[in-house]
DSSP file (Angstrom, degrees, kcal/mol; ACC not computed):
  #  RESIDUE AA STRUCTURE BP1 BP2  ACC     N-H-->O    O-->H-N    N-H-->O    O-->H-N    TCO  KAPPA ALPHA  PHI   PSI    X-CA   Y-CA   Z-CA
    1    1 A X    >>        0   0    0      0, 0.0     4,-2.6     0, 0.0     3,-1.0   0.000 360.0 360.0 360.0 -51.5    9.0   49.5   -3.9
    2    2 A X  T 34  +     0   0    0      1,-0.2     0, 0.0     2,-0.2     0, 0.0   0.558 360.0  60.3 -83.0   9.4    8.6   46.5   -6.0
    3    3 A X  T 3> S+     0   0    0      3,-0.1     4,-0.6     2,-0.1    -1,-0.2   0.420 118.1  38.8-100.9  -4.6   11.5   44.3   -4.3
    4    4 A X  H <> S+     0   0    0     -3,-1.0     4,-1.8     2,-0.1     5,-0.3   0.641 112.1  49.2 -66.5 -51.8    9.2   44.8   -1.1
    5    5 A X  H  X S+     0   0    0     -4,-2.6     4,-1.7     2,-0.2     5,-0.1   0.797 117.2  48.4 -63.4 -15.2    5.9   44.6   -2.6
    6    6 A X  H  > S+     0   0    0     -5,-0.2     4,-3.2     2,-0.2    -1,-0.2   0.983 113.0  46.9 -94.4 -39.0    7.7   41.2   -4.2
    7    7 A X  H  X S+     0   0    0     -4,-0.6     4,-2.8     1,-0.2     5,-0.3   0.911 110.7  49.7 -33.8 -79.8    9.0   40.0   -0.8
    8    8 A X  H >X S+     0   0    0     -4,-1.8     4,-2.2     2,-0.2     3,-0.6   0.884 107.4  52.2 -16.0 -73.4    5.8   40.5    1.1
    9    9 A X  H 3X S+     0   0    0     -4,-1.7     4,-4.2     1,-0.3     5,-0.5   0.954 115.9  53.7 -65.7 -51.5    3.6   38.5   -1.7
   10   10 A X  H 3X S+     0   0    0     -4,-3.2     4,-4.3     1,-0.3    -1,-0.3   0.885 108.7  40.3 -17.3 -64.5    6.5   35.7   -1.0
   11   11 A X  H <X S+     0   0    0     -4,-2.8     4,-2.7    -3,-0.6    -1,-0.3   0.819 112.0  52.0 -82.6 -18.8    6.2   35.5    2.0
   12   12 A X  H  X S+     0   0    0     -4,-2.2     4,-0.7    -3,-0.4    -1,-0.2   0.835 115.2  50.5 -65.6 -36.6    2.4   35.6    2.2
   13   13 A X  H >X S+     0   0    0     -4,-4.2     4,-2.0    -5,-0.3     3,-0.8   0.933 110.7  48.8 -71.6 -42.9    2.7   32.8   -0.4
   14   14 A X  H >X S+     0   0    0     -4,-4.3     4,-4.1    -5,-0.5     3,-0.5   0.962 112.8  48.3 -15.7 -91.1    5.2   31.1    1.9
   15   15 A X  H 3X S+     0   0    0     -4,-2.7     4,-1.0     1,-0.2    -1,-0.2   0.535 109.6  45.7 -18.5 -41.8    3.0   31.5    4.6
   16   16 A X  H <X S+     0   0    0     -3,-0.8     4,-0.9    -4,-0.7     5,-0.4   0.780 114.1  52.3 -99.0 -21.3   -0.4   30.2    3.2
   17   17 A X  H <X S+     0   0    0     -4,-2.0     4,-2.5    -3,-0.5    -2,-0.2   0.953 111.9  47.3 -75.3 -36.8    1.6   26.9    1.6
   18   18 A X  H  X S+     0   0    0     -4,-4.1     4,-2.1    -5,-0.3     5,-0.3   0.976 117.2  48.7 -52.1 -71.0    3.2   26.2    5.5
   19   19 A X  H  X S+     0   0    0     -4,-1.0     4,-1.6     2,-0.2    -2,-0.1   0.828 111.2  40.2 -29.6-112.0   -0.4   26.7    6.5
   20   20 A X  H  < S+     0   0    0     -4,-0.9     3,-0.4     1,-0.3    -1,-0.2   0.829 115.8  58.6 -19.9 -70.5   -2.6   24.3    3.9
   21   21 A X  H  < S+     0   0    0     -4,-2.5    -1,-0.3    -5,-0.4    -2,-0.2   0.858 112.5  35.1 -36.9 -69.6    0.2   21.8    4.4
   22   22 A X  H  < S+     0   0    0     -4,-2.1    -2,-0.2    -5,-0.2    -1,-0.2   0.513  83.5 120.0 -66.4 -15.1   -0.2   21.5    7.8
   23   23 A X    ><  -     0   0    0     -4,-1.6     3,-2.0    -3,-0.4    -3,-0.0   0.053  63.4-129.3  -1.7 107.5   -3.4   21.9    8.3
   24   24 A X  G >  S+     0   0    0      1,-0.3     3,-1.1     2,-0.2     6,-0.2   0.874 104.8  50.3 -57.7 -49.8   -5.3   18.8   10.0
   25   25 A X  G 3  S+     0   0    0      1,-0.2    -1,-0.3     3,-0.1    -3,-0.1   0.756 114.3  48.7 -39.6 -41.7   -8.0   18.3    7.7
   26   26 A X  G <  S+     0   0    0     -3,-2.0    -1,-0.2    -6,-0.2    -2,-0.2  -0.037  75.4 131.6-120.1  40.4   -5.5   18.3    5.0
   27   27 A X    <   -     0   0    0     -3,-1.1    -5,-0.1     1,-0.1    -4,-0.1  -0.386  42.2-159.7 -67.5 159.4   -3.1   16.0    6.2
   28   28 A X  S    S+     0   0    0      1,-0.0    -1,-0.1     3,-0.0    -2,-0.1  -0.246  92.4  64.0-114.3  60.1   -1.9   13.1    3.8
   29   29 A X  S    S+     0   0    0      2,-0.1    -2,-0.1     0, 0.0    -1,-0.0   0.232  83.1  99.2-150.9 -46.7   -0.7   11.1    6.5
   30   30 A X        +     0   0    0     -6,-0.2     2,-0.2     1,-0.0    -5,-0.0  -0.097  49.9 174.4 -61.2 136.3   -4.2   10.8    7.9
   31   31 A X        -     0   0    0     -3,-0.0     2,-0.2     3,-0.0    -2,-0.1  -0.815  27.0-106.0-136.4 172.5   -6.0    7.7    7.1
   32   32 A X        -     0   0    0     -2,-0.2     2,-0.3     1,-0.1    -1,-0.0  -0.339  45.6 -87.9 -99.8 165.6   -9.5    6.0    8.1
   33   33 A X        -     0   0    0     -2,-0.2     2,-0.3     1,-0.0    -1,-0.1  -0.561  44.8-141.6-109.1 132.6   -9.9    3.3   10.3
   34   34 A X        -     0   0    0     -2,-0.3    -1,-0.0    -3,-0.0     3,-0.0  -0.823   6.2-138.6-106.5 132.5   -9.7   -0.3    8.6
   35   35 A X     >  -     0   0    0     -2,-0.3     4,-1.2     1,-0.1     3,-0.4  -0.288  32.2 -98.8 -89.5 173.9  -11.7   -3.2    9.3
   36   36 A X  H >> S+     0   0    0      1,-0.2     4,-2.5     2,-0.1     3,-1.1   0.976 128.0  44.9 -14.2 -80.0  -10.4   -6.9    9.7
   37   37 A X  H 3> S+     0   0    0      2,-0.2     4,-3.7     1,-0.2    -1,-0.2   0.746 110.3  57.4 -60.5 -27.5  -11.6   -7.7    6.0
   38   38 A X  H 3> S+     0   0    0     -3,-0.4     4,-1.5     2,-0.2    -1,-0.2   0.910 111.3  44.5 -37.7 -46.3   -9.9   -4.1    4.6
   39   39 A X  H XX S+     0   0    0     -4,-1.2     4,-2.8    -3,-1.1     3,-2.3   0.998 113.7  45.9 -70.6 -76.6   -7.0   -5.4    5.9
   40   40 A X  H 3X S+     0   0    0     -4,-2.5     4,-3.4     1,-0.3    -2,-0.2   0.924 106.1  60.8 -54.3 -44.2   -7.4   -9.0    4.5
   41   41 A X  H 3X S+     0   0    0     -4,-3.7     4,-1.4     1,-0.2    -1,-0.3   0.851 110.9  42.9 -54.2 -21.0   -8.4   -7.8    0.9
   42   42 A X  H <X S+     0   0    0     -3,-2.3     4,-1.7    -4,-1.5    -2,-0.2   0.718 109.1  47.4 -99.2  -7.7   -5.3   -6.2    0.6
   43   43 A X  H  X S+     0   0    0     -4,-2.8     4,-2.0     2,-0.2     5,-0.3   0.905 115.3  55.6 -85.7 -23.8   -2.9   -8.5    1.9
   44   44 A X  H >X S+     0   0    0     -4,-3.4     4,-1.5    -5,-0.3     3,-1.0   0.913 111.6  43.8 -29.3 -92.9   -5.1  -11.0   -0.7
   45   45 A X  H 3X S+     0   0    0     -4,-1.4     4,-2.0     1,-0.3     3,-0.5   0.670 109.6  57.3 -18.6 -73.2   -4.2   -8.6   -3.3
   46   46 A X  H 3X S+     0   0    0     -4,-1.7     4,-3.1     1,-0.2    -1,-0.3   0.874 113.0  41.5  -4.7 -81.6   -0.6   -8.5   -1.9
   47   47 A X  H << S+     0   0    0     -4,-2.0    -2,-0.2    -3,-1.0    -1,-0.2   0.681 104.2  59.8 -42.7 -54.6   -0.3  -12.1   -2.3
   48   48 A X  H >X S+     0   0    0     -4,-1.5     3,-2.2    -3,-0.5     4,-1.0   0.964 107.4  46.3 -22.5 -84.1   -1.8  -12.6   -5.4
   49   49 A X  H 3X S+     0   0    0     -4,-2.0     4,-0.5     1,-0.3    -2,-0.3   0.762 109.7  58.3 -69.4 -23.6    0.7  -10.3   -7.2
   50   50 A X  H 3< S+     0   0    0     -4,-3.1    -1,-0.3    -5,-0.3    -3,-0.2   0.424 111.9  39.1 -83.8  14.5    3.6  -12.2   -5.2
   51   51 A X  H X> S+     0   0    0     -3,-2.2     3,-3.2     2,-0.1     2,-1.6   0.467 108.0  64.3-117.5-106.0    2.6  -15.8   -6.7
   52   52 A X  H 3X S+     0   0    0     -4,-1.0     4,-0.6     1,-0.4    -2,-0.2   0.573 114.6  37.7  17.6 -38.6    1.9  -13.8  -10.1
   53   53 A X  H 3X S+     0   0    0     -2,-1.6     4,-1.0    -4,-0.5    -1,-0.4   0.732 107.3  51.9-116.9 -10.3    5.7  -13.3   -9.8
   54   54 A X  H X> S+     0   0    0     -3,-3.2     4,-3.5     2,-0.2     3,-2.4   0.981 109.9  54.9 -47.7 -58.6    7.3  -16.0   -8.5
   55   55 A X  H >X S+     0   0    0     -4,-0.7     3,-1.4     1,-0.3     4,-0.7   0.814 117.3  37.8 -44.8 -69.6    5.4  -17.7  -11.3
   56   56 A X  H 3X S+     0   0    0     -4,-0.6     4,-0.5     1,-0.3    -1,-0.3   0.596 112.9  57.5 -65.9 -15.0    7.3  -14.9  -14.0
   57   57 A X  H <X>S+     0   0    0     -3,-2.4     4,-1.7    -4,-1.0     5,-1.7   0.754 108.4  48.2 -94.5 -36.6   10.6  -14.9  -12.1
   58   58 A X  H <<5S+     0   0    0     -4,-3.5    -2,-0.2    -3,-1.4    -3,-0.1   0.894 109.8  49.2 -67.6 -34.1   10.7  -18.9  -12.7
   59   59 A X  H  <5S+     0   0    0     -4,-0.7    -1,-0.2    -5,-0.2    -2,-0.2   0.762 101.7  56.4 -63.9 -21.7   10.1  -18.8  -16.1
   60   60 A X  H  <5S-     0   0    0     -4,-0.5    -1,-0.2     1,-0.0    -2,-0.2   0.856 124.1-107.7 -86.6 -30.2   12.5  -16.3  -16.8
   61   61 A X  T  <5S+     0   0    0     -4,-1.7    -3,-0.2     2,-0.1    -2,-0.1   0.879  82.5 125.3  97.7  62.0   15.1  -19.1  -15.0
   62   62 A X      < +     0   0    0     -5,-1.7     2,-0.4     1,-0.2    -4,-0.2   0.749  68.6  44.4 -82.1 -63.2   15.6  -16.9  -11.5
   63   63 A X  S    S-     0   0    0     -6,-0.4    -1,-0.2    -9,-0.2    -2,-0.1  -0.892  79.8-135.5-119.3 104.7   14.5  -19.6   -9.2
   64   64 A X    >>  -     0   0    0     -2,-0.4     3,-1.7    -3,-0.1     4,-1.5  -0.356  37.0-104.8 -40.7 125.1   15.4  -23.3   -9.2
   65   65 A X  H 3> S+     0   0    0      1,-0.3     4,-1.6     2,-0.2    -1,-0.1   0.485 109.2  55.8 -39.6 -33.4   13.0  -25.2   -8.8
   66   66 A X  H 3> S+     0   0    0      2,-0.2     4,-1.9     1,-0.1    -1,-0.3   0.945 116.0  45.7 -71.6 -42.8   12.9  -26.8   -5.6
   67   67 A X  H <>>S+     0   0    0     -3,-1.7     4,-1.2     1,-0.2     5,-0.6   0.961 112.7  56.6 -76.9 -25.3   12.9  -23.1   -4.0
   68   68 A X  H  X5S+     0   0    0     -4,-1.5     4,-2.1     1,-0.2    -1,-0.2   0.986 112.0  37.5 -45.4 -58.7   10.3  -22.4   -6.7
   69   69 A X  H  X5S+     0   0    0     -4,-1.6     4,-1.0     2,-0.2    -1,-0.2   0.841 116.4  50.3 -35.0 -60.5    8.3  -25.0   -5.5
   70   70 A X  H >X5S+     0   0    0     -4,-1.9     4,-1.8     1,-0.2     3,-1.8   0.976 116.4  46.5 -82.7 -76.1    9.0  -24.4   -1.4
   71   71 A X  H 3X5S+     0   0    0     -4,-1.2     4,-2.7     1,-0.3    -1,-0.2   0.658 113.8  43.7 -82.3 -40.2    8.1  -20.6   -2.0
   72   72 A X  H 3<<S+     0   0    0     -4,-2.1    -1,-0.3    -5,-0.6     4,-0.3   0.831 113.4  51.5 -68.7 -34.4    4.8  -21.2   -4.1
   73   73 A X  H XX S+     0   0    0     -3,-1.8     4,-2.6    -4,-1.0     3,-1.7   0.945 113.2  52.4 -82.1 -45.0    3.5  -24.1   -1.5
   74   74 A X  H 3X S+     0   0    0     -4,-1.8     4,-1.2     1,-0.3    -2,-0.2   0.947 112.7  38.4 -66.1 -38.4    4.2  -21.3    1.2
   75   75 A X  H 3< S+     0   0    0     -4,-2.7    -1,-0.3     2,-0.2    -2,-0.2   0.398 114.1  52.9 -94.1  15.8    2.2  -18.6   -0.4
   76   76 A X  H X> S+     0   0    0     -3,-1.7     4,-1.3    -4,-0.3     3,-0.9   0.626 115.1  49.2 -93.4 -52.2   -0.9  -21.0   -1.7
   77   77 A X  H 3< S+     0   0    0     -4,-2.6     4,-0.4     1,-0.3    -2,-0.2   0.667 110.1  44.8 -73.9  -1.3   -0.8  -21.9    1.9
   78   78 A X  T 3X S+     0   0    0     -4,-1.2     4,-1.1     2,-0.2    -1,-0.3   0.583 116.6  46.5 -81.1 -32.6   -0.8  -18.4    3.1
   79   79 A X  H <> S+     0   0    0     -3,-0.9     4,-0.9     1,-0.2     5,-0.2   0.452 109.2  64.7 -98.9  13.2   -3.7  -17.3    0.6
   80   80 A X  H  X S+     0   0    0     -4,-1.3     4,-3.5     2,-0.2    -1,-0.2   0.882 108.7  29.0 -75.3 -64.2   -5.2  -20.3    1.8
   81   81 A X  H  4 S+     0   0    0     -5,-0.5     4,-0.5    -4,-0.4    -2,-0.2   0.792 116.6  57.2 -67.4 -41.9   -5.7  -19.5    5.2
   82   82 A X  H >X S+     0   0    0     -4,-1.1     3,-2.7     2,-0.2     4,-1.2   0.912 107.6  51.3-116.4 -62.2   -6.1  -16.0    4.5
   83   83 A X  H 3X S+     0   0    0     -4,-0.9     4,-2.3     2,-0.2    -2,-0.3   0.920 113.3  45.8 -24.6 -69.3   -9.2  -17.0    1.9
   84   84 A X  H 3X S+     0   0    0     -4,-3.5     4,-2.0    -5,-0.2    -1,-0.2   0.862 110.8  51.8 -40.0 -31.9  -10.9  -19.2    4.7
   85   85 A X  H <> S+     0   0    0     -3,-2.7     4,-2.1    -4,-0.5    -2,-0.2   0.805 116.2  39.5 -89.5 -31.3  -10.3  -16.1    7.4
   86   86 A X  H >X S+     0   0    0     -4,-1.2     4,-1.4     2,-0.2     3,-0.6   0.983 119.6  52.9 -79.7 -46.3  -12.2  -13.4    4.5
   87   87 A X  H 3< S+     0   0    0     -4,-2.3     3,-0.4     1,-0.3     4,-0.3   0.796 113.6  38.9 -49.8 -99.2  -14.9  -16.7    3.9
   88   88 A X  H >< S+     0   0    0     -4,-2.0     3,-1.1     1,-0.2    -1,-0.3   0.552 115.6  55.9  -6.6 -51.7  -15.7  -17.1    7.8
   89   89 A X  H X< S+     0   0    0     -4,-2.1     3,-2.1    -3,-0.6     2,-0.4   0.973 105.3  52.1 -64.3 -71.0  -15.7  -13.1    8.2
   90   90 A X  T 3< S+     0   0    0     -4,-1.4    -1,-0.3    -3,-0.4    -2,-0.2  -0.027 116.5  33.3 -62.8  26.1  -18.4  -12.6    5.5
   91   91 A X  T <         0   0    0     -3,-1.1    -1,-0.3    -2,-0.4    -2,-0.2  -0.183 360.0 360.0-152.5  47.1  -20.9  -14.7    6.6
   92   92 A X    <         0   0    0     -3,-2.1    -2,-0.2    -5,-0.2    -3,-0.1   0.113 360.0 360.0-100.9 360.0  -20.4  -14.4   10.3
C-alpha cells in the first residue's frame, strides 16, 4: 500500500513540476519588449566593461601595445557613436 500511495504522490509531483515549468506565464524564456535606448544602455554597459579590460589585460602585459592601442581607439570610437545615438534619442 505504501509503495503505491508513494508512486502516485510521485507522479502527481512529477506532474505538477512538468506543469508550472511549462506553463506560459511562467516561462523564463519570455522577455518584454525593448526599446532602442534599452538596447543602447546595455550594449553601453557592454562596452564600458570591455575598455575596463583591455585597460587590466594591458597592464598585466597581455597585449602589446600597438594592438592595445588599435583595440582601445576602436572601442572609444564605438562608445562614441553609440553615446551620440543615446544623446540624439533622449532629447528627440
Amino acid at each position: 500500500m505504501t509503495e503505491s500511495m508513494g508512486l502516485l504522490l510521485g507522479c502527481i509531483l512529477a506532474l505538477a513540476l512538468i506543469v508550472y515549468t511549462f506553463w506560459p506565464e511562467n516561462s523564463f524564456a519570455s522577455q518584454t519588449d525593448k526599446t532602442r535606448l534599452d538596447y543602447l544602455f546595455e550594449r553601453k554597459d557592454q562596452l564600458y566593461e570591455n575598455l575596463r579590460d583591455l585597460n587590466f589585460e594591458f597592464r598585466a602585459g597581455k597585449y602589446p601595445e600597438e594592438d592595445y592601442l588599435a583595440q582601445r581607439t576602436q572601442l572609444e570610437n564605438e562608445t562614441a557613436t553609440l553615446l551620440a545615438e543615446i544623446d540624439h534619442l533622449q532629447h528627440a
